[in-house]
VEXRO-86107 format. One record per residue (C-alpha): residue in one letter; x, y, z. Coordinates in steps of 0.001 Angstrom, whole numbers, plus 500000, padded with zeros to 6 digits. Example, Ala and Ser with C-alpha at 12.3 -4.5 7.8 and 13.67 -1.06 7.14 Angstrom:
2
a512300495500507800;s513670498940507140;
***
This chain:
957
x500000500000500000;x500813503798499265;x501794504110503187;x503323500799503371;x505744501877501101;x506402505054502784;x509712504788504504;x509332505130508776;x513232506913509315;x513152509584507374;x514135510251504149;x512008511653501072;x511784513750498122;x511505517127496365;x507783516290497144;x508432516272501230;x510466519197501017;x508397521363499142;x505171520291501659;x507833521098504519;x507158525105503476;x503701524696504117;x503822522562507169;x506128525178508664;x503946528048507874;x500649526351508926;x502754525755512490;x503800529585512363;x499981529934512141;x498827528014514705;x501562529166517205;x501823532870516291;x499080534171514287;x496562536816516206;x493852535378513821;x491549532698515502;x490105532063512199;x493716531238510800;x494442529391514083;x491775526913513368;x492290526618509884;x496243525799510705;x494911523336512904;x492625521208510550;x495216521143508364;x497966519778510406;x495359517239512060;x495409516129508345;x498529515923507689;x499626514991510689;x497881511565509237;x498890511442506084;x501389508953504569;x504199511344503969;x503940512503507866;x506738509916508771;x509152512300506396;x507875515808508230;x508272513981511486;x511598513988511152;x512393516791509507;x510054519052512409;x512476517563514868;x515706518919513301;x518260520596516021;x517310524257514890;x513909524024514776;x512263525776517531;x510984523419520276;x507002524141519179;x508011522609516180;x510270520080517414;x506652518734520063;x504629519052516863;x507443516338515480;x507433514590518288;x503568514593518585;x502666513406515061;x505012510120515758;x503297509220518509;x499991509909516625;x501073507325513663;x502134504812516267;x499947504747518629;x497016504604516044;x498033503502512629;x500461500730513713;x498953498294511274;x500307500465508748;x503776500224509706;x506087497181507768;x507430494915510607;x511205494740508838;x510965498740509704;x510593498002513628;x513569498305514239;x515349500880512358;x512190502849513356;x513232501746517383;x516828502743516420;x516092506201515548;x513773506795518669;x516547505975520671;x519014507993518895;x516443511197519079;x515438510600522773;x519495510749523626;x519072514037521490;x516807515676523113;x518139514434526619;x519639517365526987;x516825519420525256;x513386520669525395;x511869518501528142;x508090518639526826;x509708517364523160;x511527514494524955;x508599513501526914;x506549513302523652;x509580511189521951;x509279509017525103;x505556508612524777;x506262506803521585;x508863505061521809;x506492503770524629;x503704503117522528;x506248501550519994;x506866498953522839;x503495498183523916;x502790497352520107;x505599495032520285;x505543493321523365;x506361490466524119;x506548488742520647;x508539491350518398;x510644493020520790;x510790490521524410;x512789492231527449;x511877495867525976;x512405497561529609;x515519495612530271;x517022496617526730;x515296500243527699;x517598500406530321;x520912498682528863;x521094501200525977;x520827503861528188;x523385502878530984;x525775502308528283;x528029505502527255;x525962508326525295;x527984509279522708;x529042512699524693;x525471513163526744;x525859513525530746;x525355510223532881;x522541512688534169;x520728513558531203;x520641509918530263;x519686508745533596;x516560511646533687;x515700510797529981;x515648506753530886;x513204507682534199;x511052509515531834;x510944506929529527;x510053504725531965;x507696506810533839;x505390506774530670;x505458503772529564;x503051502352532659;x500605505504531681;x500991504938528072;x499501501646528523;x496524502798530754;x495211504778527981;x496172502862524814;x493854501738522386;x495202497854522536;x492301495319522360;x491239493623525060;x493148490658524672;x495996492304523536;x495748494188526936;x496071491135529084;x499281489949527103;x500878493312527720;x499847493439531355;x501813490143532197;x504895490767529781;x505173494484531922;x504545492998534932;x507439490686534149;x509504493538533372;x509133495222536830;x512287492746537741;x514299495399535640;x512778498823537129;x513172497734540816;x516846497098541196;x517505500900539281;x514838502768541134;x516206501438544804;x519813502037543741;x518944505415542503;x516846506604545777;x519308504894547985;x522518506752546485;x523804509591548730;x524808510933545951;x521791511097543780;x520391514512542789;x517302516186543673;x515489515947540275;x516599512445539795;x515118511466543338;x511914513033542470;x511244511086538559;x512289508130540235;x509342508144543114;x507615509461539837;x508307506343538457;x507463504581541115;x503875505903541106;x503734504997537103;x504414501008538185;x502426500702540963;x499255501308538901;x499989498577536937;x499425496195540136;x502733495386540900;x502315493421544113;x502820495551547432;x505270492673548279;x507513493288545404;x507700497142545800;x507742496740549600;x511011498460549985;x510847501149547404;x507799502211549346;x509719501878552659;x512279504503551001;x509352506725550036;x508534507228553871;x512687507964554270;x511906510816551485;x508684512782553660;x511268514864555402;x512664516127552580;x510687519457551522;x511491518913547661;x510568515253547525;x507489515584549954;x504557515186547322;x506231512895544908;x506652510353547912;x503127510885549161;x501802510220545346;x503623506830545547;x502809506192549113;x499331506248547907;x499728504560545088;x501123501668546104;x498932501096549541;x495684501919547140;x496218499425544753;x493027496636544910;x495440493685545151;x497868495206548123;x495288493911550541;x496544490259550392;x499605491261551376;x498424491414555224;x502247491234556632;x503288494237554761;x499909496407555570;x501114495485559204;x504325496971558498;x503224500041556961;x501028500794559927;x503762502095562182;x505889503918559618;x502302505751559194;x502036506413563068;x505983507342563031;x504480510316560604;x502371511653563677;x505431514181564847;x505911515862561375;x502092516243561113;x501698518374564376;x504624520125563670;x502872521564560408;x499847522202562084;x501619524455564512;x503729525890561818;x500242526131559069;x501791523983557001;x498352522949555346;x500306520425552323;x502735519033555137;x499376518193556849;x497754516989553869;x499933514909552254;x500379513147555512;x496502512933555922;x496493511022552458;x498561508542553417;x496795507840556867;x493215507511555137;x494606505661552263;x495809502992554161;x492782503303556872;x490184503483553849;x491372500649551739;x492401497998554446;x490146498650557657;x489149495276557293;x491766493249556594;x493665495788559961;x490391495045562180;x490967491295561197;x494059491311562610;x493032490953566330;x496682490858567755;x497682494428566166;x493870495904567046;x495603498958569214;x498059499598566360;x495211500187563961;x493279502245566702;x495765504072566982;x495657504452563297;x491774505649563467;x492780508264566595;x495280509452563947;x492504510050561406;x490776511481564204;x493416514211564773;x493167515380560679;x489508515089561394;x489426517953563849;x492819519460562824;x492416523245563994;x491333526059561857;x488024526415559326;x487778524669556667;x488527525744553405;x490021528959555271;x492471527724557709;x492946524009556658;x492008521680553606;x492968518344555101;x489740517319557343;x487239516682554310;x489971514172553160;x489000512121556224;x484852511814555976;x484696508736553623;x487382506960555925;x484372507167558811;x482222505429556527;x484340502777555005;x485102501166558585;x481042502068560137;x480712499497557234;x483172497047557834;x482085496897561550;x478925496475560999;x479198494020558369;x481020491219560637;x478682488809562414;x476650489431565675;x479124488345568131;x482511489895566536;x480565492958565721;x479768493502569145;x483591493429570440;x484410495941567585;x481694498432568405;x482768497953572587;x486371499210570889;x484440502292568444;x481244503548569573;x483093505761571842;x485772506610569070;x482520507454566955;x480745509366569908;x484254511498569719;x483603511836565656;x480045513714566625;x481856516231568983;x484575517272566363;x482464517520563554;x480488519653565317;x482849521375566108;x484211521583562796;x481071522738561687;x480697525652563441;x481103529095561823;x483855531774562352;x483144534864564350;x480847536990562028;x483728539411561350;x486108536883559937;x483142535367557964;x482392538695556651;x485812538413554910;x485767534843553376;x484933535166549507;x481533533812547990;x483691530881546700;x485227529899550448;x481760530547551535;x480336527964549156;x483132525462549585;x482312525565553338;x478401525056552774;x479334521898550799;x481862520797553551;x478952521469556055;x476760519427554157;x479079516606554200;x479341516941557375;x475445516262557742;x475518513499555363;x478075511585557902;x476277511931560602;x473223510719559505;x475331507795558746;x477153507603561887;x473293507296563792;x473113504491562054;x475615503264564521;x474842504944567385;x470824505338567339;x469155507115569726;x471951507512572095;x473215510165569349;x470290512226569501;x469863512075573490;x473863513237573697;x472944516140571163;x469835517157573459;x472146517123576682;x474485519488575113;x472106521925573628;x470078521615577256;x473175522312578913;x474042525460576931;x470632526994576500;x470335526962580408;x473603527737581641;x473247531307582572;x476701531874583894;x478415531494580765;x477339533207577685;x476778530963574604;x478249531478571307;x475683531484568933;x477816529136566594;x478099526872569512;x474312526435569498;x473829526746565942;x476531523565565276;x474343520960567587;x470983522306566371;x472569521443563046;x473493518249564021;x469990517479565135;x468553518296561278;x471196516367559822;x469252513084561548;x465597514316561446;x465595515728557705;x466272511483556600;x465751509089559757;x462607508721561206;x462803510272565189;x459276510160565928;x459830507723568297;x462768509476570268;x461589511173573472;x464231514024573327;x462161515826570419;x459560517317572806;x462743518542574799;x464225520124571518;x460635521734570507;x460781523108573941;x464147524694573368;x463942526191570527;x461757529263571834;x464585529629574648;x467201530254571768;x468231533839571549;x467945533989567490;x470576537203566818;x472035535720563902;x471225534844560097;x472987531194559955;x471881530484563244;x467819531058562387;x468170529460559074;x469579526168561135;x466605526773563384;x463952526937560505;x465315523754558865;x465357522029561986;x461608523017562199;x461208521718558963;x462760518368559259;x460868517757562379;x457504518611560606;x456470514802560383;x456849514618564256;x454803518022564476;x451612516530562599;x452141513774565506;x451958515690567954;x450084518760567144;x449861520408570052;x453793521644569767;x452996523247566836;x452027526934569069;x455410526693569879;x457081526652567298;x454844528337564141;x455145531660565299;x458946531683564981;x458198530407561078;x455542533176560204;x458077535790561930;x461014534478559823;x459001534392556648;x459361538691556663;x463120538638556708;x464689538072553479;x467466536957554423;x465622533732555468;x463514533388552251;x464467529852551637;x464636528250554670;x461294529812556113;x459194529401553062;x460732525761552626;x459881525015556557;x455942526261556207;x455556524126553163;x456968521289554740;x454580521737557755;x451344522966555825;x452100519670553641;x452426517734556979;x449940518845559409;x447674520594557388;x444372518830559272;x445902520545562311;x446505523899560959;x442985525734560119;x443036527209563447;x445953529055562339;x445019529201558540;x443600532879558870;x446760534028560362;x449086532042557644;x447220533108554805;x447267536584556138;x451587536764556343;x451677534598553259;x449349537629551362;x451400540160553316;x454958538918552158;x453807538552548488;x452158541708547931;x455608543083549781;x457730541202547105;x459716540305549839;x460786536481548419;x462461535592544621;x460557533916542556;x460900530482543120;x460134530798546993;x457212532625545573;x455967529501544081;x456910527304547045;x454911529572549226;x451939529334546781;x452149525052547219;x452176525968550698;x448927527906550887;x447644524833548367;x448241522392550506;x446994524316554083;x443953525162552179;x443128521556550669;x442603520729554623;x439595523667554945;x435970522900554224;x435056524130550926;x433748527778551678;x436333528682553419;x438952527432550371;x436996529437548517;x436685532660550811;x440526532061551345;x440874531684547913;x439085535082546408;x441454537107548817;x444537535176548270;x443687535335543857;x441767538929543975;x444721541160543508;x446484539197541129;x443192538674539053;x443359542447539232;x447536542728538174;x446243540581535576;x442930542058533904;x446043545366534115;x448119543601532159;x446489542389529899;x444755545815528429;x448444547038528163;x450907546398524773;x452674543346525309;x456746544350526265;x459129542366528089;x458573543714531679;x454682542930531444;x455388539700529864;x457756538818533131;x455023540016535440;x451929537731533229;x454145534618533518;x455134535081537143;x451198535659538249;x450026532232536060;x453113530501537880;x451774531566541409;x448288530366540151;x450016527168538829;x451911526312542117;x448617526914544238;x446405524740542425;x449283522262541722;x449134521135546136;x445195522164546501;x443457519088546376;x440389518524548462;x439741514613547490;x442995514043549178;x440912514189552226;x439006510751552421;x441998509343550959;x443904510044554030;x441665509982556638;x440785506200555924;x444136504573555779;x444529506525559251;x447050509194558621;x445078511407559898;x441774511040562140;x438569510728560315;x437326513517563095;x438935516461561553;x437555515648557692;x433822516254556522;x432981514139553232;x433465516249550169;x430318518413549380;x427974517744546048;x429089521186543540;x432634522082541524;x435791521558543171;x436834524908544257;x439736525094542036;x437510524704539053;x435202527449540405;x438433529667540346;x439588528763536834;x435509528895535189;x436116532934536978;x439371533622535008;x438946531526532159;x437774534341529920;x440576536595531781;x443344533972530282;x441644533912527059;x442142537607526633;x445683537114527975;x446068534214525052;x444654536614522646;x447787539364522985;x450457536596523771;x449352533759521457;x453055534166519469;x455274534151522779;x455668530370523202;x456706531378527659;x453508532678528320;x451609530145526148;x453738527568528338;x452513529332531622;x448964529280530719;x449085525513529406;x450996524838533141;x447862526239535048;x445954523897533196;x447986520646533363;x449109520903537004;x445453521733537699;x444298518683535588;x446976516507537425;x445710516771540550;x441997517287540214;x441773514498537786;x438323513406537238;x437005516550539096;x438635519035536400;x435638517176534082;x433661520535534335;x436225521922532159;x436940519369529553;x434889520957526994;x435818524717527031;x439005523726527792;x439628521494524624;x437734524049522427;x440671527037523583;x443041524581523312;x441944523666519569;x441763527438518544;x445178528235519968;x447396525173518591;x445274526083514710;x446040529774515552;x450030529153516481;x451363525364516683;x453190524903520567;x454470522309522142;x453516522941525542;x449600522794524125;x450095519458522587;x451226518798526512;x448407519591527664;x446079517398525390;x448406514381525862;x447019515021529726;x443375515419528794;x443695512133526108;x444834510254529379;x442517510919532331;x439446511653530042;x439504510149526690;x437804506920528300;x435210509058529659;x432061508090527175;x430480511766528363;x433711513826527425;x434953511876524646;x433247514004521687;x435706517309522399;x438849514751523156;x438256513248520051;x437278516457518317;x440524518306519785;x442569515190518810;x442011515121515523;x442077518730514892;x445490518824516561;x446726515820514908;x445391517751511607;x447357520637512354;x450506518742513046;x450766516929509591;x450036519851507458;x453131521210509803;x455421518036508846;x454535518574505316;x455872522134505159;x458873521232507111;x459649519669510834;x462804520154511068;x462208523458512518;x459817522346514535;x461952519766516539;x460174519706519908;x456278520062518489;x457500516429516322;x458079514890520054;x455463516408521890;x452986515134519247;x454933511651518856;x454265511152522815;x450602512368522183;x449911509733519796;x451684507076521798;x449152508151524650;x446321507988522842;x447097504372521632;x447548503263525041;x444433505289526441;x441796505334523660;x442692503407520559;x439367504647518933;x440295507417518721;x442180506147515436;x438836504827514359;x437566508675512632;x437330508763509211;x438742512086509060;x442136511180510460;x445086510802507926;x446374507002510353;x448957506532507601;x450614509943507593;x450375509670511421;x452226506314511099;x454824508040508438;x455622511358510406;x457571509003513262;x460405509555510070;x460824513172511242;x461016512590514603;x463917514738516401;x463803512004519504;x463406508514517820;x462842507239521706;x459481508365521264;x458945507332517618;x460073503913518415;x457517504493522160;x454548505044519481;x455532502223517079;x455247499854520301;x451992501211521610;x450488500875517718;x451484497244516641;x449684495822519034;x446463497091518050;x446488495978514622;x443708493739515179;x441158495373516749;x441583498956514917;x441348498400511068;x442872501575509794;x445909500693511513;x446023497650510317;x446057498782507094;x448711500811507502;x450945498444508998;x450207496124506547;x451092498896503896;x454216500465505101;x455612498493507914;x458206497217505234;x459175501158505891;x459791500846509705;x461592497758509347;x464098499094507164;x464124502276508484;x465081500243512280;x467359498687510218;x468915501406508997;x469435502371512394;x470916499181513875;x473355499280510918;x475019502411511937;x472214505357511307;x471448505749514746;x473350506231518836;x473773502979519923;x472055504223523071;x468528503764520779;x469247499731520561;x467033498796523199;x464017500827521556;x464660499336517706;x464636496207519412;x460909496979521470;x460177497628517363;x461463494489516351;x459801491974519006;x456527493881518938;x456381493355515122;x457277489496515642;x454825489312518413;x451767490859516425;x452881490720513032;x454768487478512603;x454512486358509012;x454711490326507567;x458279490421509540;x459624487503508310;x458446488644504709;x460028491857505189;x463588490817507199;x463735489210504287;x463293491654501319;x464732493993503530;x467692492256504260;x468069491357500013;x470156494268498987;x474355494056499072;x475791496122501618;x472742496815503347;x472429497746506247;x476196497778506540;x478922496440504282;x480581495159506844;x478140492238507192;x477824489109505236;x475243487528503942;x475181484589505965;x475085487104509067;x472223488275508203;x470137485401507650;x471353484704511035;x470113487514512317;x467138487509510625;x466358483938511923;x467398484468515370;x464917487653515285;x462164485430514607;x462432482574516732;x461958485292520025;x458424485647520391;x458719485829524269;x461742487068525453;x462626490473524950;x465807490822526530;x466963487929524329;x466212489839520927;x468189493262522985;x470944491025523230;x470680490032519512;x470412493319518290;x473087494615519921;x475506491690519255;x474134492763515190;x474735496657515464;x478567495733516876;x479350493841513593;x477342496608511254;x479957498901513031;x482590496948513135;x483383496902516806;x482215493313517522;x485297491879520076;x486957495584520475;x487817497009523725;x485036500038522249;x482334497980522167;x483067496322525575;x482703500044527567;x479053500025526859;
***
């Protein structure tokens, strides 16, 4: 072949050196030119030629002596490039002269541009992979023979740095080459075998007095290349022992750490229990320089030391707590942890290390509690109180700086902190799982304790820290049983609330405790007040309007007593603007959900003030000429109606009262008349309609009408039936007027609670087929700019099959257009959804019969079409739903068209024979039952179409 032929060394013709020109210029371009436009085009072109067949020749030639070093790493770059992923292209008699000239540049450049000799190393590494162990056997031992011998006037420390690097990248090389799998294993075992020629250097080299700074550090970088290749913790035992001689030394601190970690991390080091034993005192030896750099603020002293502790804590707490004869070696080893757990200062401020240590607390919870009753109960004698201790520091941890050295973190520490707080939660709740209601009685002590100590003052972050530590359990575990809550409900009033952090903790404990509150209602005076107090600061918007909803969701058969005064701060706050938007709309669910608990006139009295001045805002608005700031205004008054009738649900009422959530006392049986959220919409209705009329082109406010509808419809159901036919008919005139996707939404909602409804089937049906009408003449015009209408109406259709099949049964709708326009869709999930929901009523709805009997020949080859390459492989699954549904209703069609499908050369791939796919096509239609079978198929068929049946590719998905 043309590249075949191509020599790999160098060489060339007037042809090369007349490209060279261009190949320089295009690298002047893409290094030097102010033009992004000629950047990128410079770029495209040397991606293309970096490819080409006469690349080998500008490889070489880039990498000249006088070129600068840019050019020199392009060189470099573009060899690894045609090694690492055209090797099939290379001759084997050119192996080694190619080999032979790698070695001769990388002793070149030893003494060169260090980012062009790492790139000459990366492929003389990639060269080696390629030909391990057949074609070139012992590469690491010959590695290091050629360079040990003299270098032809380069310093023993050039070559010694340029053989580390070469060595350092050949591990890494391999963990992201493109070898097959098989291919893999070989090269595993033949490096693995090699490691008998890295060990000897890299101990002589770190043992040397002698031995330079630089070379010390790439050989502990070298160290941390091997180790990830599993080299067993046995073998590298003493090259790791020399990494804990380096900590002291400043310059080689974080290399040794790297390969400390490394090493002890590795999956297989844990069978080598005699070693891990040994480790664990050279860890504890570390305990001196750690407090050292704590009192010196030596945060990546303390860190680097904290890695190594939780490394070998995280990955082997149970093979140490196994070891019963070393147990107060590896607690020692936890009380260690402990100490970077609550190592002084605030995190991310004053320290980084203590987050390292979280996951370590979880890792051996679970290994404790994982051994059997009896051992588990010796273990937890030896750790509850070490765990007890955990509680106290991350409390303490937890707690905020003064407010004037908060007031100068930056929004970025400030977030990094709320994250580390949040962790901080999460392990708690974790660690309760170990210490149960002990935990939450030691908590109450301490916040007892504080609250009533009037001799010494309380920090508020003192307070705020357990209080946090309390809504870290309640928000997930259930406490309703714990007999400390009352206590805490009691305290909270006592707590003198000067502080923003401190009342936010104190609304979100409210809120996590609002389960227990609709338990016991009678705490609820206690503790309300503070909510409907906190809802008027700002500065609490999210945690007070998140802590009513939560207890208006809760207790809301114990609330109307208060409801007057809730709705009353609730009206008072929005008409202030007080809240963003969002907690806008959470405050709305929350008056939906307190109200759904009143008897009907007083939803609806509740109701008419709560609505009145927005109905007003509105009937403002909507006289005025649509601009942006009235349009922001319309779409945030239809998203407060939204959210309120999204949570107001009156039927919820039996419901609840009769599986005993809450007593049947406090509920009257819904009265005869219109749900009082349908009374509200028949009010407006002609309101929105004028709103429609000025907006019907802005697709947002079209999208926040059709969301007062659909949330309404979702939770009213059957009661929204007053509606149905007014509804449909605006619906109808505003999808003919302007086509939107959030309409067809809304009638996918309607098709599905009420298109089996014999009364309210005429305007479903009606509305169906005008939209579906619509949609086609759409599709014939053009879809493709209509992307999310084709899936909205693709799911509409699928609903409609699944809901009301008759609905295909008009006269006046176009089923085979329906069944064609699946071609345009922008999300084939949901073509391939509707194609399932169809097929299966071929016999019991004619017209689709017809059309499957017509055109499925169509789907199959457009599925296909599909399998063989046209489509993500992430779409398998679906084209094989197609597939079994067609086999399962349509049996003899399929095998009729698999067949004449399958007839034409090179179709659906040319990779595929014709043997494979009769093959296919049989095994397709002997699974009639199981699905997952025919998934399997298919995607053992798509592999081969692409040509990635047996790659490592394929294997990743």
């Amino acid at each position: 072949s043309e590249r075949k032929e191509e020599s790999m060394t160098g060489g060339g013709g007037s042809d090369v050196s007349s490209s060279l020109n261009r190949f320089f210029f295009a690298l002047h371009q893409l290094y030097y030119d102010p033009n992004i436009e000629n950047k990128n085009l410079a770029q495209k072109w040397l991606m293309q030629a970096q490819v080409s067949p006469q690349a080998w020749q500008f490889c070489w030639a880039l990498l000249s002596p006088e070129k600068v070093p840019e050019i020199q790493y392009f060189g470099a770059s573009a060899l690894h490039t045609k090694i690492s992923r055209y090797w099939s292209d290379i001759p084997t008699d050119q192996y080694e002269s190619l080999k032979s000239q790698l070695f001769s540049q990388i002793a070149c450049f030893s003494s060169g541009s260090k980012m062009v000799l790492t790139r000459l190393c990366v492929a003389l590494a990639s060269l080696a992979l390629n030909t391990m162990p057949e074609a070139w056997p012992g590469a690491v031992a010959e590695m290091v023979r050629v360079f040990q011998e003299d270098g032809g006037g380069v310093d023993g420390r050039a070559r010694c740095l340029a053989l580390l690097e070469l060595l350092t990248v050949l591990p890494e090389e391999f963990q992201t080459s493109r070898l097959p799998q098989y291919r893999k294993g070989q090269v595993r075992g033949a490096l693995g075998r090699e490691w008998g020629s890295v060990c000897p250097l890299l101990q002589q080299l770190l043992r040397r007095t002698d031995s330079p700074g630089a070379v010390k550090a790439r050989v502990l970088r070298c160290l941390s290349s091997w180790v990830l290749l599993d080299v067993p913790l046995s073998e590298s035992e003493g090259l790791v022992h020399d990494c804990f001689s380096a900590l002291p030394d400043p310059e080689l601190f974080d290399t040794a750490v790297e390969a400390i970690v490394n090493a002890i991390s590795q999956p297989d080091s844990q069978r080598y229990v005699n070693t891990l034993l040994k480790l664990v005192p050279q860890v504890l030896a570390l305990q001196e320089q750690l407090r050292e750099a704590v009192q010196n603020g030596d945060m990546e002293t303390c860190h680097g030391i904290c890695r190594i502790a939780v490394t070998l804590g995280e990955n082997h707490s149970r093979t140490l707590l196994e070891q019963v004869d070393h147990w107060q070696s590896f607690l020692a080893l936890v009380n260690m942890i402990m100490f970077c757990t609550g190592i002084p200062g605030h995190y991310p401020v004053n320290e980084t290390t203590s987050s390292l240590t979280l996951t370590f607390w979880y890792t051996l919870q679970d290994e404790i509690m994982s051994f059997e009753s009896d051992k588990q109960a010796v273990y937890l004698q030896v750790y509850r109180p070490v765990y007890f201790q955990l509680v106290d520091v991350l409390l303490h941890k937890a707690q905020f700086p003064s407010d004037q050295e908060y007031a100068s973190w930056s929004s970025d520490e400030k977030e990094q902190f709320r994250i580390y707080r949040v962790d901080i939660s999460d392990t708690l709740m974790y660690v309760y799982e170990m210490l149960g209601s002990e935990l939450l009685s030691n908590l109450y002590d301490k916040l007892g304790r504080l609250l009533t100590n009037a001799e010494q003052p309380t920090s508020w972050q003192h307070t705020e820290a357990l209080l946090y530590g309390f809504q870290s359990i309640a928000e997930t575990i259930d406490v309703n049983y714990s007999d400390v809550i009352p206590g805490l409900i009691g305290l909270i009033p006592r707590i003198n609330i000067n502080n923003v952090q401190l009342a936010d903790t104190v609304m979100f404990t409210i809120g996590a405790l609002a389960e227990w509150l609709a338990d016991h209602p009678v705490m609820l005076s206690s503790v309300l007040p503070l909510v409907l107090q906190a809802l008027g600061n700002p500065d609490l918007s999210v945690s007070s309007v998140s802590t009513l909803k939560k207890i208006c969701r809760e207790c809301k058969y114990d609330l109307p007593q208060y409801a007057t005064n809730i709705v009353a701060v609730s009206q008072e706050v929005l008409i202030k603007q007080i809240h963003k938007t969002s907690q806008c709309m959470w405050l709305m669910q929350a008056l939906g959900f307190l109200l759904s608990a009143l008897p009907v006139e007083d939803i609806l009295r509740n109701l008419h003030s709560l609505i009145t001045p927005y109905i007003q805002q509105l009937e403002k608005l909507a006289d005025e000429t649509p601009n942006p700031s009235n349009k922001l205004a319309i779409i945030h008054i239809l998203g407060l109606l939204s959210n309120l009738f999204t949570t107001l649900d009156i039927s919820k009422q039996d419901d609840e009262s009769a599986d005993g959530s809450a007593p049947p006392v406090k509920t009257a049986p819904p009265p005869p008349g219109p749900n009082p959220v349908v009374v509200v919409l028949q009010q407006v209705f002609a309101l929105i309609q004028t709103v429609l009329s000025k907006w019907l082109n802005d697709s947002q406010v079209v999208e926040a009408v059709c969301a007062i509808f659909e949330k309404s419809v979702k939770t009213l159901l059957h009661d929204f039936a007053p509606m149905v036919s007014q509804l449909s008919e605006m619906l109808g005139q505003m999808y003919s007027t302007i086509p939107q996707a959030s309409a067809l939404d809304l009638t996918r909602q309607m098709v599905h609670i009420f298109a089996s409804e014999t009364d309210h089937f005429p305007p479903i049906k009606a509305l169906f087929e005008l939209v579906t009408s619509v949609t086609l003449s759409i599709f014939q015009q053009g879809p493709r700019d209509h992307p999310d209408i084709v899936d909205s109406f693709m799911q509409l259709q699928a609903q409609a099959l699944k809901r009301k099949p008759d609905l295909f049964l008009s006269e006046s709708l176009d089923v085979k257009a329906v069944f064609h326009c699946g071609k345009f869709a922008h999300d084939l999930d949901n073509h391939t959804h509707c194609c399932t929901e169809l097929l299966p009523h071929c016999s019991d709805v004619p017209p689709l019969a017809r059309v499957v009997q017509e055109d499925g020949k169509l789907l199959v080859q457009a599925v296909l079409e599909g399998i063989g390459g046209g489509a993500s492989r992430s779409l398998m699954d679906q084209f094989a739903d197609v597939l079994f549904c067609l086999n399962k209703h349509c049996f003899s069609l399929l095998a009729v068209w698999l067949k004449e499908a399958l007839q034409p050369p090179g179709f659906p791939s040319s990779r595929i024979t014709a043997e494979q796919k009769d093959n296919f096509s049989h095994q397709i239609l002997r699974e009639r039952v199981n699905k997952r079978r025919v998934k399997d198929i298919v995607k053992e068929f798509t592999l081969l179409c692409r040509g990635l049946h047996g790659t490592e590719y394929a294997a990743e998905y």
